[in-house]
PDB file of N, CA, C and O in Angstrom:
ATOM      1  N   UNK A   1    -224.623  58.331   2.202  1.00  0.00           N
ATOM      2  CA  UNK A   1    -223.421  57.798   2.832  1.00  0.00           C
ATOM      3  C   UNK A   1    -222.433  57.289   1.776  1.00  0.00           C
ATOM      4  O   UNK A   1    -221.221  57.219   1.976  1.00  0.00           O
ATOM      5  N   UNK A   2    -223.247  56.825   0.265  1.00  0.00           N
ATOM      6  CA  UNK A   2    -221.967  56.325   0.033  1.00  0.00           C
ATOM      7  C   UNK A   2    -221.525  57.218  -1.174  1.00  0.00           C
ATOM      8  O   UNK A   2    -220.596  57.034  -1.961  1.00  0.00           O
ATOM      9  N   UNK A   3    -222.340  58.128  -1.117  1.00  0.00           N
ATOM     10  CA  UNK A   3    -221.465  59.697  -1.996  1.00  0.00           C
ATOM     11  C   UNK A   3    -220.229  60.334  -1.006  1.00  0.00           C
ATOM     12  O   UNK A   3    -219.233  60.989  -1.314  1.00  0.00           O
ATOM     13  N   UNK A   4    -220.532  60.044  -0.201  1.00  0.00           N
ATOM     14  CA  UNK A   4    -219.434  60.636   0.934  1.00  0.00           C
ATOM     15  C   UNK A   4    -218.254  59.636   0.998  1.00  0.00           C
ATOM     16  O   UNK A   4    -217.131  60.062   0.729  1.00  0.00           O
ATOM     17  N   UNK A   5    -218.378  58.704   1.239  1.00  0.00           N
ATOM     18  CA  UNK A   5    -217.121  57.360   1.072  1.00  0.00           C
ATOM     19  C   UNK A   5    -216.494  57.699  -0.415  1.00  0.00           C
ATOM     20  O   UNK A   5    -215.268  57.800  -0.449  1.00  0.00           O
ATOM     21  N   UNK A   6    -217.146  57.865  -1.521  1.00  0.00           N
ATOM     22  CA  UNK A   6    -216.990  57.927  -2.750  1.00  0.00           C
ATOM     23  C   UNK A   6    -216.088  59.266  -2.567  1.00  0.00           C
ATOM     24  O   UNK A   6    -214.867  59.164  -2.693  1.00  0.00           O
ATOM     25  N   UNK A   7    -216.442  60.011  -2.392  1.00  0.00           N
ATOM     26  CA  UNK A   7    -215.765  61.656  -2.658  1.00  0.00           C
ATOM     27  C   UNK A   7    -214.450  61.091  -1.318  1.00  0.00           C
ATOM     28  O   UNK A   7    -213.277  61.242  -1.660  1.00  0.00           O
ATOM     29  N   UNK A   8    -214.653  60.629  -0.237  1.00  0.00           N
ATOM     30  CA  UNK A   8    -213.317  60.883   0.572  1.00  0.00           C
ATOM     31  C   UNK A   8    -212.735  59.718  -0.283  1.00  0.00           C
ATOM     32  O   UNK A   8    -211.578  59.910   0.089  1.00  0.00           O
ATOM     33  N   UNK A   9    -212.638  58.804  -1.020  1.00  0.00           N
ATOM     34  CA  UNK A   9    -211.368  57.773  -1.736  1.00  0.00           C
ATOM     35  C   UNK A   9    -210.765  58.593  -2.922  1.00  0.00           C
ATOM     36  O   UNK A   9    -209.591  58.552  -3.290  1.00  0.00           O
ATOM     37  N   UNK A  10    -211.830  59.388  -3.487  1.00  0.00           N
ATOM     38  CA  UNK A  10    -211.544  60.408  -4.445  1.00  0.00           C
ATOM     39  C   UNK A  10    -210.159  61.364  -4.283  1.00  0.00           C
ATOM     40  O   UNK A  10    -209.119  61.440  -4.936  1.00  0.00           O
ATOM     41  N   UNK A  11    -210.860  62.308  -2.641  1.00  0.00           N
ATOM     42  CA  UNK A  11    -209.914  63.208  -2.474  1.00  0.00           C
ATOM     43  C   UNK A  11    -208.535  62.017  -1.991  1.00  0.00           C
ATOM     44  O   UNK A  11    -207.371  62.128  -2.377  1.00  0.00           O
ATOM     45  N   UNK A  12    -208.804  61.464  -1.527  1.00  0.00           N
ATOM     46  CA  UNK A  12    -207.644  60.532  -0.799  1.00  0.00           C
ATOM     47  C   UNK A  12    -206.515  59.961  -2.006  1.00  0.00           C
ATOM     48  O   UNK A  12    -205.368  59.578  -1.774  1.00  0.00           O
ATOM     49  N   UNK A  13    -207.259  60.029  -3.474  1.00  0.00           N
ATOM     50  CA  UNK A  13    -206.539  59.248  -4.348  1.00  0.00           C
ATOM     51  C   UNK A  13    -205.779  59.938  -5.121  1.00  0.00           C
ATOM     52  O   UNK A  13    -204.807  59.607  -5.800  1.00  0.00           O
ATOM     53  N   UNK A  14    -206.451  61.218  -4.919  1.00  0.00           N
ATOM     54  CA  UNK A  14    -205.868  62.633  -5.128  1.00  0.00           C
ATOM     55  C   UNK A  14    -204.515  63.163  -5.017  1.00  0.00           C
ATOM     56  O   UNK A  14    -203.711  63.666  -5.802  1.00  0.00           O
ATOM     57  N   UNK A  15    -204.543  62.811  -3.461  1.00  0.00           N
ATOM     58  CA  UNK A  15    -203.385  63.226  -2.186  1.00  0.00           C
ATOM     59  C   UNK A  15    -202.227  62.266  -2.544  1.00  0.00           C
ATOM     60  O   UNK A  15    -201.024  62.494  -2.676  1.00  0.00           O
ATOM     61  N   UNK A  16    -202.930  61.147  -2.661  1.00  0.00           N
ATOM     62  CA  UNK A  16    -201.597  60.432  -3.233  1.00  0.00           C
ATOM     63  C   UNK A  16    -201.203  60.400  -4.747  1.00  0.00           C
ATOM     64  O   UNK A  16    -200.143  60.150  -5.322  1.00  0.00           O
ATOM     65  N   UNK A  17    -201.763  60.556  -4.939  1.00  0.00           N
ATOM     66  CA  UNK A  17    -200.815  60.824  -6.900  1.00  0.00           C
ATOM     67  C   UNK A  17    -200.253  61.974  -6.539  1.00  0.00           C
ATOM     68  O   UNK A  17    -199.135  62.246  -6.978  1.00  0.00           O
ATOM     69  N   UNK A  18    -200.830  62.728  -5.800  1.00  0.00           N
ATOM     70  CA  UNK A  18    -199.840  64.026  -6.090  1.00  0.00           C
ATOM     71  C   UNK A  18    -198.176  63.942  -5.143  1.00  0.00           C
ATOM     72  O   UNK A  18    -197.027  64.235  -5.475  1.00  0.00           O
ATOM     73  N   UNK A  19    -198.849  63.336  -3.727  1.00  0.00           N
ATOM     74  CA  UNK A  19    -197.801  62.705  -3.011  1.00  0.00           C
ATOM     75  C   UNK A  19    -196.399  61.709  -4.387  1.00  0.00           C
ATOM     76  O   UNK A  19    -195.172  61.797  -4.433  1.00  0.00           O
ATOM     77  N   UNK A  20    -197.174  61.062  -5.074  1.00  0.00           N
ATOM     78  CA  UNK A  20    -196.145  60.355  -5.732  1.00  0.00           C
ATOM     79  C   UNK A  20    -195.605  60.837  -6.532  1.00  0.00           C
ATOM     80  O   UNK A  20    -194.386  60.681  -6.604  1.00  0.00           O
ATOM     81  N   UNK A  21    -196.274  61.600  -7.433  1.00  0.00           N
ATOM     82  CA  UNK A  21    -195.732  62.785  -8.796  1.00  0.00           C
ATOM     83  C   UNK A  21    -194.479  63.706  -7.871  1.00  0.00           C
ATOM     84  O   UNK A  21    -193.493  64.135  -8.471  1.00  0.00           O
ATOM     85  N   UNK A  22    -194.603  63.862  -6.853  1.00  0.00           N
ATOM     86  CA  UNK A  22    -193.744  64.749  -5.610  1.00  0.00           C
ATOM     87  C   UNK A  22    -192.588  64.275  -5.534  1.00  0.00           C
ATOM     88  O   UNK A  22    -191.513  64.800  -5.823  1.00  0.00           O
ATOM     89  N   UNK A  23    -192.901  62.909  -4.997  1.00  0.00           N
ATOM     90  CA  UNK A  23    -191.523  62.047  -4.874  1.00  0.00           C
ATOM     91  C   UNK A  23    -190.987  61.654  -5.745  1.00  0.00           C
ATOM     92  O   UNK A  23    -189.810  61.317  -5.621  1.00  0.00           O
ATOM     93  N   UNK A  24    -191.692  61.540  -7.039  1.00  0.00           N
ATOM     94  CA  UNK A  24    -190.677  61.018  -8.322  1.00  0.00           C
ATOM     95  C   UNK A  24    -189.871  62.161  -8.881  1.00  0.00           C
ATOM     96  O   UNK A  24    -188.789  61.992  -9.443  1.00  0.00           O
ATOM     97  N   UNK A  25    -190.574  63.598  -8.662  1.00  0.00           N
ATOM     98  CA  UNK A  25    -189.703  64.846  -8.902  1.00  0.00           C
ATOM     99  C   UNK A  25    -188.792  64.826  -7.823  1.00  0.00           C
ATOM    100  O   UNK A  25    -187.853  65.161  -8.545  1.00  0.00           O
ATOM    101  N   UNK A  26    -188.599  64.787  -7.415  1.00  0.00           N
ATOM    102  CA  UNK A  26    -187.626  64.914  -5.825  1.00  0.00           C
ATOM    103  C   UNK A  26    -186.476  63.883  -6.292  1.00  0.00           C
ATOM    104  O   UNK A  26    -185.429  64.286  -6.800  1.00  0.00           O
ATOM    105  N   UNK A  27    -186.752  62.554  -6.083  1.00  0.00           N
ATOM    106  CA  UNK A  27    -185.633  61.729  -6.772  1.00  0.00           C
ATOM    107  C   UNK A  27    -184.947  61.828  -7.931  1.00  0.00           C
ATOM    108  O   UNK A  27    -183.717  61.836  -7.881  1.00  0.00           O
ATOM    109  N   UNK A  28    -185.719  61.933  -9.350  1.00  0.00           N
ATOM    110  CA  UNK A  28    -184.858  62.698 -10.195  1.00  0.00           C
ATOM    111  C   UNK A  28    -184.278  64.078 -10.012  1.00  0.00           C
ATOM    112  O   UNK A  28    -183.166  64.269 -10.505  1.00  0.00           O
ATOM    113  N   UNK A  29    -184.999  65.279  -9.239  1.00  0.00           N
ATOM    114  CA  UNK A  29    -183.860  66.202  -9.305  1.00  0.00           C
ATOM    115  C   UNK A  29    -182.667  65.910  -8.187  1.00  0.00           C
ATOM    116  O   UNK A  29    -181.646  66.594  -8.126  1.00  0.00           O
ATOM    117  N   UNK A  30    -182.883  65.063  -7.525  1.00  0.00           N
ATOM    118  CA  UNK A  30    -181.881  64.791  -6.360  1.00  0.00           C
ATOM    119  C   UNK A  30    -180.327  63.836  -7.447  1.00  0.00           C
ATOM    120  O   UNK A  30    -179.105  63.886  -7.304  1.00  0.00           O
ATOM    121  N   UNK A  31    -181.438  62.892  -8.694  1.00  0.00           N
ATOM    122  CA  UNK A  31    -180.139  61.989  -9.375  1.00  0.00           C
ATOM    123  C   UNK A  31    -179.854  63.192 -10.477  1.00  0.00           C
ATOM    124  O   UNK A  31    -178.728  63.199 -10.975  1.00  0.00           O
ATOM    125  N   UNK A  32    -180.782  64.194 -10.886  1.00  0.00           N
ATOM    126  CA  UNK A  32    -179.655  65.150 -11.883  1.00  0.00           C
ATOM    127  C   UNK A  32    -178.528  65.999 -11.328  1.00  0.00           C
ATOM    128  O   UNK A  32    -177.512  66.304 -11.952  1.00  0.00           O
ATOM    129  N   UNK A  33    -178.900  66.432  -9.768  1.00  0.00           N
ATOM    130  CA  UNK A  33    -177.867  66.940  -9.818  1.00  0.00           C
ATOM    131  C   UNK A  33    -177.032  66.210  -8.687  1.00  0.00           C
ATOM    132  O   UNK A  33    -176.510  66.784  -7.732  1.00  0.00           O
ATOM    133  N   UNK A  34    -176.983  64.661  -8.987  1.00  0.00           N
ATOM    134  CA  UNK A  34    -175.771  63.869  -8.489  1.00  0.00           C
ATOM    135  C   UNK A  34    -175.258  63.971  -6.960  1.00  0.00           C
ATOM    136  O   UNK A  34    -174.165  63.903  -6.399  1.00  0.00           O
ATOM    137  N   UNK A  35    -176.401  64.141  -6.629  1.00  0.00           N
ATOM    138  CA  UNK A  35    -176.324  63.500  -4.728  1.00  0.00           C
ATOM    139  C   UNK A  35    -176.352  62.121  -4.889  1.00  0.00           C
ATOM    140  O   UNK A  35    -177.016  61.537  -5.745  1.00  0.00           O
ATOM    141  N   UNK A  36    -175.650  61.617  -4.087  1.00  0.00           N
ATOM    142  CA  UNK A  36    -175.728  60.032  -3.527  1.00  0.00           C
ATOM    143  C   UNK A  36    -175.985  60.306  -2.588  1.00  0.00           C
ATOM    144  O   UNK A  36    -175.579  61.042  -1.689  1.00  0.00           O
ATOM    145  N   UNK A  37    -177.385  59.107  -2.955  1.00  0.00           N
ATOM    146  CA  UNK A  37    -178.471  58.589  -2.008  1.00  0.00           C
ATOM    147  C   UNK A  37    -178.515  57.133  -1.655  1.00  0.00           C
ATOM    148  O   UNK A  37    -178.603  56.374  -2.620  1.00  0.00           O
ATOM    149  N   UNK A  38    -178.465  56.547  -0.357  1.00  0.00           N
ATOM    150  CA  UNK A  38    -178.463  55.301   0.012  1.00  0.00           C
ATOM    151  C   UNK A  38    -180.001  54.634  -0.093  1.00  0.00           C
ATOM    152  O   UNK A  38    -180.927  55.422  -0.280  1.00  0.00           O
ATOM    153  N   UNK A  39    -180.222  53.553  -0.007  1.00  0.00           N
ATOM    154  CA  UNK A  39    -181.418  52.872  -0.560  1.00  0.00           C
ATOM    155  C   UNK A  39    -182.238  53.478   0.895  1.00  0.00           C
ATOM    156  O   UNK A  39    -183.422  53.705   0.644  1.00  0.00           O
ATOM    157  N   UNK A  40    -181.831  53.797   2.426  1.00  0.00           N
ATOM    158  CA  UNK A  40    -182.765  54.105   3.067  1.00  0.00           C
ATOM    159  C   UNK A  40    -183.706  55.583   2.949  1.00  0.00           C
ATOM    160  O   UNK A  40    -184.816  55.956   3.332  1.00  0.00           O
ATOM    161  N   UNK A  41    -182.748  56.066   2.312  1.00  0.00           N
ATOM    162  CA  UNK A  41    -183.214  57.459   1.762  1.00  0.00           C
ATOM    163  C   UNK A  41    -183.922  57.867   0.820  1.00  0.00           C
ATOM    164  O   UNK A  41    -184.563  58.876   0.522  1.00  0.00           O
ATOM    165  N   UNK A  42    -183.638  56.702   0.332  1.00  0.00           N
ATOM    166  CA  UNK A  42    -184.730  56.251  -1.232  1.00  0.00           C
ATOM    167  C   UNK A  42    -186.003  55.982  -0.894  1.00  0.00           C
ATOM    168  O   UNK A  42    -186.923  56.617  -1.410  1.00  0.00           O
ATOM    169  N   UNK A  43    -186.258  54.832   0.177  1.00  0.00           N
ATOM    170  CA  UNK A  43    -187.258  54.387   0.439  1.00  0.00           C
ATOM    171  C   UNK A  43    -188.305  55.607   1.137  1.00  0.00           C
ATOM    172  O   UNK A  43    -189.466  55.804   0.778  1.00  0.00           O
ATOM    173  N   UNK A  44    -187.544  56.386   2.262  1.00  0.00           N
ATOM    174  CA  UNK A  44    -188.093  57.329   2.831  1.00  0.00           C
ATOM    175  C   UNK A  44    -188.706  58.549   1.866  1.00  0.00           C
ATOM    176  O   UNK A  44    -189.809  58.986   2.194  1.00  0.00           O
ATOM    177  N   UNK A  45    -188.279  58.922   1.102  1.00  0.00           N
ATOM    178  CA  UNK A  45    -188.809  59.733  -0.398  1.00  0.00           C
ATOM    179  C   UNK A  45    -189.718  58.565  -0.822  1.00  0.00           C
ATOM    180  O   UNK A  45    -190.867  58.937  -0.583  1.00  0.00           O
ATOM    181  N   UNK A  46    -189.725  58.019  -1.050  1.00  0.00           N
ATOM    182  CA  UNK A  46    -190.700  56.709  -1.890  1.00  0.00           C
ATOM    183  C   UNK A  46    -191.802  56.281  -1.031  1.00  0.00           C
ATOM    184  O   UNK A  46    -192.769  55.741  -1.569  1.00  0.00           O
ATOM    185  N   UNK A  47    -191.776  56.486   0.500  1.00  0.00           N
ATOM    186  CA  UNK A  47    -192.567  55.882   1.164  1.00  0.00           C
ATOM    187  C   UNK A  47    -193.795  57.010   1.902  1.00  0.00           C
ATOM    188  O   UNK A  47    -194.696  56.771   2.706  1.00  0.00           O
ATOM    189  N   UNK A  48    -193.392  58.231   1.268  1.00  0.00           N
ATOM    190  CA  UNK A  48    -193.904  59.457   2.490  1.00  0.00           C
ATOM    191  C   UNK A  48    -194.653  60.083   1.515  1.00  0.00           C
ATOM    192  O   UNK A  48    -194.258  60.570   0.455  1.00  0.00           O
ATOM    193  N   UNK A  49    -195.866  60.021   2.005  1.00  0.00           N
ATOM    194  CA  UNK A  49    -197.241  60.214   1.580  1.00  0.00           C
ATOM    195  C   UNK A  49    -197.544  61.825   2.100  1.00  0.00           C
ATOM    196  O   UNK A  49    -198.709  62.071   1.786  1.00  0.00           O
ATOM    197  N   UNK A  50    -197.095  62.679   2.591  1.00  0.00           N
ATOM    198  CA  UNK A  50    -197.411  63.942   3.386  1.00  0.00           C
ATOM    199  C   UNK A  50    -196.843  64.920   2.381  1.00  0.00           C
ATOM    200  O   UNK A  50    -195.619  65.053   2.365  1.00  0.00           O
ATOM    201  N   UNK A  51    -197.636  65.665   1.486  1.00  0.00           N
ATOM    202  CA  UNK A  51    -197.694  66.325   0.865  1.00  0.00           C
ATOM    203  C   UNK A  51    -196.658  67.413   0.997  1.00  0.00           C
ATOM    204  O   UNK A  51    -195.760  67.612   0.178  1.00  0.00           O
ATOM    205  N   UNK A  52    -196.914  68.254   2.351  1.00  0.00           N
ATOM    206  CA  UNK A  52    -196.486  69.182   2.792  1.00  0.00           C
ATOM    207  C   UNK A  52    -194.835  68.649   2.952  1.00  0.00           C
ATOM    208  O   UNK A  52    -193.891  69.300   2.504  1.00  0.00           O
ATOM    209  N   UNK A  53    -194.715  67.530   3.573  1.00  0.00           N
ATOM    210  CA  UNK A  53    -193.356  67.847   3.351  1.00  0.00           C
ATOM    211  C   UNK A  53    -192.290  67.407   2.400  1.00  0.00           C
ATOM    212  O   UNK A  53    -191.098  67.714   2.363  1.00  0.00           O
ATOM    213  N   UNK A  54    -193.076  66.528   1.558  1.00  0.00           N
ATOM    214  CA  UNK A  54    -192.591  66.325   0.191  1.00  0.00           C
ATOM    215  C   UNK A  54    -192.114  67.615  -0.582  1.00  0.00           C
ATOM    216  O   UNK A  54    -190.998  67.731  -1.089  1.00  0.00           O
ATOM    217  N   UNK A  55    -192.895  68.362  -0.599  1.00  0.00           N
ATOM    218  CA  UNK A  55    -192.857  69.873  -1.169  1.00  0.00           C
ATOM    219  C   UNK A  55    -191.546  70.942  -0.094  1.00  0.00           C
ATOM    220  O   UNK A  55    -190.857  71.884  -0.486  1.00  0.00           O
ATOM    221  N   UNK A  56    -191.604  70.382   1.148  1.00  0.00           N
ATOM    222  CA  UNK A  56    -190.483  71.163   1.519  1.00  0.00           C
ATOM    223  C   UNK A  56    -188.965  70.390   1.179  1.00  0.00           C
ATOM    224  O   UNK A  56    -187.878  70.880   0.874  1.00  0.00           O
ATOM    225  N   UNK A  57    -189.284  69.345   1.322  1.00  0.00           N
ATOM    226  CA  UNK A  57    -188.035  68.658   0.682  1.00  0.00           C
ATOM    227  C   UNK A  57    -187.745  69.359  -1.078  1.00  0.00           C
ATOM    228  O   UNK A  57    -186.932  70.195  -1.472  1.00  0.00           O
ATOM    229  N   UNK A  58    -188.551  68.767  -1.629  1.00  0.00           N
ATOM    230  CA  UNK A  58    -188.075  69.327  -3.546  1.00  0.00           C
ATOM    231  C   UNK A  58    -187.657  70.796  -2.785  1.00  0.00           C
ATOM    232  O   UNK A  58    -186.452  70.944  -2.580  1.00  0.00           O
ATOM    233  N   UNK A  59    -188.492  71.798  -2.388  1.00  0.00           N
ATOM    234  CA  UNK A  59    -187.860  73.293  -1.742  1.00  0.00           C
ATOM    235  C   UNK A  59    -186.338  73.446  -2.208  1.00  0.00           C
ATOM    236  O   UNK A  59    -185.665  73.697  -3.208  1.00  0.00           O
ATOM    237  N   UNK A  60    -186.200  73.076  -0.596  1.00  0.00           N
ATOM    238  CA  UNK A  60    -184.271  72.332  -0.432  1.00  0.00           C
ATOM    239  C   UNK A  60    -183.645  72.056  -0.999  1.00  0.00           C
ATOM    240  O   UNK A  60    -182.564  72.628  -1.141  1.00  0.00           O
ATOM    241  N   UNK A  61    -184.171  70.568  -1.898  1.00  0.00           N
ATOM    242  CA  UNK A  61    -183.019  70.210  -2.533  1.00  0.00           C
ATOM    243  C   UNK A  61    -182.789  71.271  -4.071  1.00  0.00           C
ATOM    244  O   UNK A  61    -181.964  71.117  -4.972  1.00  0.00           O
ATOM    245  N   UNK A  62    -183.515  71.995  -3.967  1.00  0.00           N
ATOM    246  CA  UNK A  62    -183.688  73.103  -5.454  1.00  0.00           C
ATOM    247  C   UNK A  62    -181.503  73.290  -5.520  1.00  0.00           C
ATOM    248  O   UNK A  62    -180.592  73.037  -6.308  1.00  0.00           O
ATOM    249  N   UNK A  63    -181.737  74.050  -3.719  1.00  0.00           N
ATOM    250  CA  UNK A  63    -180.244  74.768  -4.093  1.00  0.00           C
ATOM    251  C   UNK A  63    -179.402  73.718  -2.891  1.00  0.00           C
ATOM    252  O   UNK A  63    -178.488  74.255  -2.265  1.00  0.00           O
ATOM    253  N   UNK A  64    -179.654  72.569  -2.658  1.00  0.00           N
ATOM    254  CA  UNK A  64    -178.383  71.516  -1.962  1.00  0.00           C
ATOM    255  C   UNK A  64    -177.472  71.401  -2.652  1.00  0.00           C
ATOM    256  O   UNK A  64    -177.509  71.540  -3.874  1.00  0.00           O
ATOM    257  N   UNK A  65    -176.265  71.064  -1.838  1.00  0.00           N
ATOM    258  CA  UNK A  65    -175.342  70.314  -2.621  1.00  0.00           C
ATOM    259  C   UNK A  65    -174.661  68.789  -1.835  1.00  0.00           C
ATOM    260  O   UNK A  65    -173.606  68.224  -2.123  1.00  0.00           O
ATOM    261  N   UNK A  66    -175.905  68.320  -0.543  1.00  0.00           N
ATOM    262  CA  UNK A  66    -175.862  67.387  -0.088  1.00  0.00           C
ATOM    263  C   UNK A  66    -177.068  66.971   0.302  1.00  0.00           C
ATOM    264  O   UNK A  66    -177.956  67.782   0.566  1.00  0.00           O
ATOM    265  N   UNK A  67    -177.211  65.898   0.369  1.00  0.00           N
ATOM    266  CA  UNK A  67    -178.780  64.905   0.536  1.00  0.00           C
ATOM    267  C   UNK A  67    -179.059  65.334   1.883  1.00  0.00           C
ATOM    268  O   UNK A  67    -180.233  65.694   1.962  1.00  0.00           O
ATOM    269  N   UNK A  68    -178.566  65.414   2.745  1.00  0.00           N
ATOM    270  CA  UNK A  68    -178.358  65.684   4.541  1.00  0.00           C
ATOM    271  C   UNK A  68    -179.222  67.089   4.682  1.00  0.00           C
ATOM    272  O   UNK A  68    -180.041  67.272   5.582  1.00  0.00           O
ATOM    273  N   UNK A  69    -178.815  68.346   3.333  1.00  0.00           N
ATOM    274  CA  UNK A  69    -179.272  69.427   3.422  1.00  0.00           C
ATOM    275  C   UNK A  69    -180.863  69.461   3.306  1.00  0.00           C
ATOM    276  O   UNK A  69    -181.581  70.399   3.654  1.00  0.00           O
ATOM    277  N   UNK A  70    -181.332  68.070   2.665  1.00  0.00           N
ATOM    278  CA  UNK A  70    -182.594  68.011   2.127  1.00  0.00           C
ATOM    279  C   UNK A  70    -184.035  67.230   3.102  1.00  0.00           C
ATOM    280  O   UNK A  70    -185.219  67.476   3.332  1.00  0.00           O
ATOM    281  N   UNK A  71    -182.542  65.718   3.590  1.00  0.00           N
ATOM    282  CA  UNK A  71    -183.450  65.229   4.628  1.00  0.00           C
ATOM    283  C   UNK A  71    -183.263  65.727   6.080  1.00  0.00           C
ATOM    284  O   UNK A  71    -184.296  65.677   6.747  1.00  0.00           O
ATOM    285  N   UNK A  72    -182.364  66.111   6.595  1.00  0.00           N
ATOM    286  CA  UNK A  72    -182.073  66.322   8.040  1.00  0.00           C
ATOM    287  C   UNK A  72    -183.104  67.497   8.044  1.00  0.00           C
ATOM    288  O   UNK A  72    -183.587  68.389   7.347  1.00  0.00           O
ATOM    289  N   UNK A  73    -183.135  66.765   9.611  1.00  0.00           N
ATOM    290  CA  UNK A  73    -183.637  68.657  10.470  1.00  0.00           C
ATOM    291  C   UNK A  73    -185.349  68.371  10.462  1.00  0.00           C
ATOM    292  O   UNK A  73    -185.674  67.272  10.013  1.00  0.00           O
ATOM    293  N   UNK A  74    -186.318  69.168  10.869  1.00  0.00           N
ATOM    294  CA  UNK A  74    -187.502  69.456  10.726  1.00  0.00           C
ATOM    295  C   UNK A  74    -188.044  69.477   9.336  1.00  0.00           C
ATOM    296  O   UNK A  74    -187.649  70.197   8.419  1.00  0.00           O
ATOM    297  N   UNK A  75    -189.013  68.582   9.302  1.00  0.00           N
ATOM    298  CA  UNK A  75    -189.175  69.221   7.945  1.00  0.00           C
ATOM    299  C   UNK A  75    -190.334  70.156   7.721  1.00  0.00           C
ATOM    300  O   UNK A  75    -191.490  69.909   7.378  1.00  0.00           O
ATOM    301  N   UNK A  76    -189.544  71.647   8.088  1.00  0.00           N
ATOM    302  CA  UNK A  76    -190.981  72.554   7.851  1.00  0.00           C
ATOM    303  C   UNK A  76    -189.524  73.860   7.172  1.00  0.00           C
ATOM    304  O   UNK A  76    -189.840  74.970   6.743  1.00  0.00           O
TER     305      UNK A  76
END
């Protein structure tokens, strides 16, 4: 039982570094190429742990030329 607790904090600790390495790429390419972003938009990139759509966001903002293009809408 507690190889199993051990391996799920593992994978879990996993998910989030990568979740965060995600969002810190996302915010800098969002400040290189000079979108203004309000602090709620900040937080929402900073606060969102879901892999999948972290990764569709960076996607998006590859070719945006507004923050709206990146957060609005579904994110799939």
């Amino acid at each position: 039982m507690a190889e199993v607790l051990r391996e799920q904090g593992h994978s879990q600790g996993l998910i989030e570094g990568e979740a965060k390495g995600l969002s810190k790429a996302l915010l800098r390419l969002l400040d290189a190429k000079g979108l203004r972003m309000d602090d709620a938009s900040r937080q929402l990139i900073q606060r969102c742990k879901d892999v999948p759509t972290l990764e569709r966001w960076l996607e998006r903002a590859l070719g945006a030329t507004r923050l709206s293009e990146v957060l609005d809408g579904p994110a799939q």
